[in-house]
N, C-alpha and C positions, 0 to 999 in steps of 0.2 A: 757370395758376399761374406766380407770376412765379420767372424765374431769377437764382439767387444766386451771387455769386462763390464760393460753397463748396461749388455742385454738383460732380460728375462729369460729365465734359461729352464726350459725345459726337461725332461729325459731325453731326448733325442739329441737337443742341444750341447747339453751336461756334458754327455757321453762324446760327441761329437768333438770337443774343445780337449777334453782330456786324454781323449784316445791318442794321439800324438805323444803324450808325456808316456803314457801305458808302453804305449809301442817300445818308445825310446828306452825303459827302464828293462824292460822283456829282452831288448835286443842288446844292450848291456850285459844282462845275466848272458843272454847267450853265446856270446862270443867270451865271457869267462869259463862256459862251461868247455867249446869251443879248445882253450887254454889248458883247460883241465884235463880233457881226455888226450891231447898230442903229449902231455908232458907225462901221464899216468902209463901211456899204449909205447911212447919213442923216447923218452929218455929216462924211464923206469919209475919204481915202487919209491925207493928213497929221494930223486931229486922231490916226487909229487908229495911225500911227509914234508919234505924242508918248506915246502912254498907255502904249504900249508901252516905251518906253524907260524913261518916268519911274516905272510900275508897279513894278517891281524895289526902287525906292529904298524908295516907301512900304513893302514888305513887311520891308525888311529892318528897317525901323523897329519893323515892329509882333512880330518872331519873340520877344519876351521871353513872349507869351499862348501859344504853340507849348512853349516851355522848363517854364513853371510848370504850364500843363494837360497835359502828358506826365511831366515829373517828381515835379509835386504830385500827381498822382492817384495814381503808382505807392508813394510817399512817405504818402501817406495809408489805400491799399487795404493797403498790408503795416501799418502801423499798425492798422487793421480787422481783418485777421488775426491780430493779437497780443492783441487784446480789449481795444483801450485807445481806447476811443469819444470820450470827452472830449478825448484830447488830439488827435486825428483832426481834433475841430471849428476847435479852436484853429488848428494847421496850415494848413486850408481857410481860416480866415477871416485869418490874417496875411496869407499868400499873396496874395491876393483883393484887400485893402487895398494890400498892394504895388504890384501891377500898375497901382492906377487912380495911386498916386503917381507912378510913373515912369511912365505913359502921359500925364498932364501936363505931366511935364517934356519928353518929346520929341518933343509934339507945338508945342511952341514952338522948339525945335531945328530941328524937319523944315523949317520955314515957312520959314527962312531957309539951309540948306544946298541947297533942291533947285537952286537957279538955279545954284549953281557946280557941282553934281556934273551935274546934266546939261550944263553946258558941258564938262566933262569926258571925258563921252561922246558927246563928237561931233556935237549937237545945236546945230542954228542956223534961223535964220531964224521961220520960223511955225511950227516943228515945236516948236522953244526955248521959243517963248511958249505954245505951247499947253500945252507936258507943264507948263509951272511954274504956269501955272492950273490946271491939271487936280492936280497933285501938289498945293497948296498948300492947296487945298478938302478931300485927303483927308485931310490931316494935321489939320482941327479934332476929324474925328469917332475919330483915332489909337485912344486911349483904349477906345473901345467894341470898336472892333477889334480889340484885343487881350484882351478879356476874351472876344471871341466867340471866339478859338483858343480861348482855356483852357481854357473852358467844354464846349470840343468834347471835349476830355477827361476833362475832371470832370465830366461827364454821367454820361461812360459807368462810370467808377468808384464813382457813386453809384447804380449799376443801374438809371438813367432814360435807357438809347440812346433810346427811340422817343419821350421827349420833348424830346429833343437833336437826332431828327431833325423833326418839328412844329415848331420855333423856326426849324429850318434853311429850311423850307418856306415858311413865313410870309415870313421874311428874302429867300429866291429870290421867291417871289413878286410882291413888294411891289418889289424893284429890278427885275423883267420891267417890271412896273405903270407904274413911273416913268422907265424908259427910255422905254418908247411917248408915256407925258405928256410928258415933260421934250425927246425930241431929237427923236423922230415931231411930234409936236404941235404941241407951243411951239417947235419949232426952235430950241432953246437950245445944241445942237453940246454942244462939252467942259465946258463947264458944267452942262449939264443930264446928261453923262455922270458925271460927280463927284457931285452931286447925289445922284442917284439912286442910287450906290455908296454913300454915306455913312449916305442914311437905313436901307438895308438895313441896314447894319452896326453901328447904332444900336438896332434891332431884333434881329440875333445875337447883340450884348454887353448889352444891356438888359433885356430880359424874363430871363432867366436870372438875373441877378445881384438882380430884386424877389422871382424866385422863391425863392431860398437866403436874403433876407431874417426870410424870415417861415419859423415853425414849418409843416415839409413832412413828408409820409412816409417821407425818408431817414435817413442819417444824417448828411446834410451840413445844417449851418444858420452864418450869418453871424453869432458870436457878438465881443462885447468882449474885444479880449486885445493883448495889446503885441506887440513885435516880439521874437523870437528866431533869433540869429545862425544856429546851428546847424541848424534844421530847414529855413532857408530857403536854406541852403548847399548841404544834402544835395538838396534838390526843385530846385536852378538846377542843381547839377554833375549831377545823375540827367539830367536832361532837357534837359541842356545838347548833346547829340546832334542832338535835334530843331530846336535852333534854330539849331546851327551848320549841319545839314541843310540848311531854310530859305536861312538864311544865303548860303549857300556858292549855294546854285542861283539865290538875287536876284544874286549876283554872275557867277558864269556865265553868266544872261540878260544882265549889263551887257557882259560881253565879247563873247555871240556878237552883240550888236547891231554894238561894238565892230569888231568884224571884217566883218558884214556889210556895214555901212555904208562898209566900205574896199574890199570885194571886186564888192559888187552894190550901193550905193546903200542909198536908201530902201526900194527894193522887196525886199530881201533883211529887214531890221526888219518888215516887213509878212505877210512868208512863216514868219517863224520867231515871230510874234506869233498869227500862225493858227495855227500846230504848238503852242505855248504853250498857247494858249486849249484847244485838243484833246486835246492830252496830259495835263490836270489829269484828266477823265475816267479815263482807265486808272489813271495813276499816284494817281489819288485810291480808287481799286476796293483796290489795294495795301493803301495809307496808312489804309481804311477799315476794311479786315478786321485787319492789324496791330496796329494803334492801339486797335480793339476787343478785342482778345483781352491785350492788355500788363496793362491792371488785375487780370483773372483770374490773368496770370502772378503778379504781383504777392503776389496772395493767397495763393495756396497757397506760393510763396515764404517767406511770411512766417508762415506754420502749418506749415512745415516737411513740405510733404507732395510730396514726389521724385515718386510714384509718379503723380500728376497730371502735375506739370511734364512727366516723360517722356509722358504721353499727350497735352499739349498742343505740343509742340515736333515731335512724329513725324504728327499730324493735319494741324496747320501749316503742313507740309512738304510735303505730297499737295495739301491744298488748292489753295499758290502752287502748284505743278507743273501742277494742272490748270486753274487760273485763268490763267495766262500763255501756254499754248499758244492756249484760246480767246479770250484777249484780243489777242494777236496776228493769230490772223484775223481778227477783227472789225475791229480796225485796217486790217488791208490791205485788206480788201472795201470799205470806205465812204471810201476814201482819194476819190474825186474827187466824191461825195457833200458830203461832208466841206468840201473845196474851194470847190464852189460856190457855199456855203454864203456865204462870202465876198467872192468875189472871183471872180463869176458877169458880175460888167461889163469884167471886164479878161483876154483868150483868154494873151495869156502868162504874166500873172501865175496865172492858174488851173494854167496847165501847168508852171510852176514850182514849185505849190505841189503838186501833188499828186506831182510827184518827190521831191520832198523829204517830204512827210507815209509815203512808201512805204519811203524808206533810213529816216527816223530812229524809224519806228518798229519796226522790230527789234529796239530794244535792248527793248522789255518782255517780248521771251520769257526776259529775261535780271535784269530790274530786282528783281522780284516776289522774291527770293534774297533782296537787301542790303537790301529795305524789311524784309522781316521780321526778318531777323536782328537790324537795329539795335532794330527792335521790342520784341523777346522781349529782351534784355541790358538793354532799359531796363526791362522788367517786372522783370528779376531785382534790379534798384539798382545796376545796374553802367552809369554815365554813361559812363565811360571808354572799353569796350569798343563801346559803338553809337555812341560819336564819331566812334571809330576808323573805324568802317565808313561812316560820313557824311561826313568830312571827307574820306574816301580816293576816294569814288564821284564827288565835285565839285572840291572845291579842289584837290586832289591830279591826279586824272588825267584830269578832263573838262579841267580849265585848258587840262591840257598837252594833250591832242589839238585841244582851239581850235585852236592853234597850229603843230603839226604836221601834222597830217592834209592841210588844204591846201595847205602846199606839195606835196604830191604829188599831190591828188585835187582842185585848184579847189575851188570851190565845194561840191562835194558833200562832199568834204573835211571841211566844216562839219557837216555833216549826219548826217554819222559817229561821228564822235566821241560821242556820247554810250554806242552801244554799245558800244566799245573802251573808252571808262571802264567800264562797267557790269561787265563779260568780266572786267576786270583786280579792281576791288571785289570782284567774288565769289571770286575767291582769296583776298583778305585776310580776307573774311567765314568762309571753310569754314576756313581758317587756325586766327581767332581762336576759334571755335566747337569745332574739336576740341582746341585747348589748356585750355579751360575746360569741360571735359564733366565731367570730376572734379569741381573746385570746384562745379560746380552741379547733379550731376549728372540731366539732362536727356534723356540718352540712355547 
């Protein structure tokens, strides 16, 4: 029997409903790490600094599909909960139409910004020209990529996770498939790495958006309807958290290249593009179970039912507790695993990388806290408050420990820093949470 945002949801339940989104997030990271080691192992040290540099820009491009699929679901599941189906559709389908307009326009923007902002970040020579090839090919398929974020939410709000995760799979697959064709094979290097990104992602944004085309068994369908200021204000500021989230951490990749590249070279971009590729894994297990569970908040939310809210926000809260201890170990055990994965032809770079993969991931005993909390405030409709905790966890104080931290700590300095943001974020997060336990009340 399938499960409805208006069950009672137990642990079993909880876990049950989200697991789908977990998966789908997991198998994401890993078909980019997937990416990461064919272009790191067959088309060398340099094309994998370019991707790495230039990857940031494309994503910050594409976080408007992150904004509408978090804020539009939560925006549409609390509409579900009010009994107003119709206007649900309308919502889903402006939204929808939105996305692919502005995934238009700036994917003709991207083609022509990447070359200065990656000269911006420090990028020259062959590394220069690679990222702006490599960046310039992803920016045709922008569009689709940003309907595959959205969709990663509006999946899950129209009670189809496990076929949000089947697309994701398909999607993994299919760029495994055409890395091996494209850099293995055809030795096509940074092109065939683009390549094979694009079609994947053509794939995540596509099949999904013929699906809600046509009359399906939800209640989402792609109907005719104009544009409306208001509901499309309330789904950008709701899930305006997630994208400034996003956001904030493509820009924190720009700086710690930024710095790396001033402190260690090349081979410091290449160390923290390994830690990158590895930590979407965890931080996607977070993002997974979060993101799954916000629609549900959403709903009951919006049927005025406290007595759920309080049982999902106090489960929630046990779950991250025991999911962050054993994702932590897991982390540290497979730290030179992990590594060699990589960077199994180069003995210092290996032994560079796995000191660094061992400090910086510490902060996920710590991270699992600010994912959910911004989570569950975006379930509630409150943009404002899971801004606050995403803008605080990146721009706010990973910035500033970029910065700090090494002057005292060299290079490991760098490597720090994330948990000293995270540490300082969950104060604001416990902050904001028990100022708002009345208004929402939750606990």
């Amino acid at each position: 029997m399938a499960i409805k945002l208006s069950d009672h949801f137990t642990y079993s339940k909880l876990l049950k409903f989200t697991f789908p989104t977990i998966i789908m997030f997991i198998f994401t990271s890993l078909y980019g790490i997937v990416d990461g080691i064919f272009i790191s192992n067959f088309a060398g040290s340099e094309p994998f600094a370019a991707v790495n540099i230039v990857w940031p820009i494309v994503m910050i491009f594409s976080t408007i599909g992150l904004m509408v699929g978090s804020g539009g679901s939560a925006l549409v599941s609390k509409t579900l909960g009010e009994q107003r189906e119709d206007t649900a559709r309308r919502y889903f389908s402006m939204l929808i139409y939105l996305e692919i307009i502005v995934g238009i326009l700036l994917s003709i923007v991207g083609v022509f910004v990447i070359r200065p902002i990656s000269v911006l970040m420090g990028a020259e020579g062959k590394i220069l020209e690679d990222g702006v090839t490599y960046g310039r090919l992803l920016f045709i398929p922008l569009t689709a990529l940003i309907l595959q974020n959205s969709f990663q939410g509006l999946m899950i709000a129209a009670e189809r996770p496990k076929l949000g995760l089947i697309i994701t799979l398909i999607a993994g697959i299919g760029n495994i498939v055409f890395d091996f064709l494209f850099i293995y094979v055809l030795k096509l290097g940074i092109i065939g790495a683009a390549v094979a990104t694009g079609i994947s992602q053509c794939i995540g944004g596509l099949i999904p958006l013929f699906y809600f085309m046509f009359k399906n068994s939800t209640h989402y369908r792609l109907v005719k309807t104009g544009f409306e200021l208001k509901p499309i204000l309330k789904a950008c500021t709701n899930g305006l958290s997630e994208m400034m989230m996003s956001i904030s951490l493509s820009l924190v990749n720009m700086l710690y290249n930024y710095q790396l590249l001033r402190i260690k070279g090349p081979d410091g971009v290449i160390v923290y593009g390994i830690i990158m590729y590895v930590s979407f894994i965890f931080v996607g297990t977070f993002l997974g179970y979060s993101n799954g569970q916000a629609p549900i908040v959403s709903y009951h939310f919006g049927a005025k039912n406290t007595d759920e809210l309080k049982n999902l926000f106090k489960r929630g809260l046990i779950i991250i507790f025991i999911g962050s201890l054993v994702l932590t170990g897991i982390a540290e055990a497979l730290a030179t695993i992990l590594a060699k994965c990589f960077v199994s032809y180069d003995q210092e770079l290996y032994n560079l990388t796995v000191r660094a993969i061992r400090i910086y991931f510490i902060s996920i005993v710590i991270m699992g806290y600010n994912i959910f909390a911004s989570a569950f405030f975006t379930g509630l409709n409150d943009g404002i408050m899971s801004a606050i905790i995403a803008i605080s966890r990146t721009l706010v104080f990973e910035i500033s420990m970029i910065f700090i931290l090494p002057i005292f700590f060299d290079l490991d300095g760098v490597w720090m820093a994330v948990s000293f943001a995270e540490a300082l974020s969950l104060i604001v997060a416990v902050i904001l949470l028990i100022l708002n336990r009345k208004k929402y009340q939750y606990y």
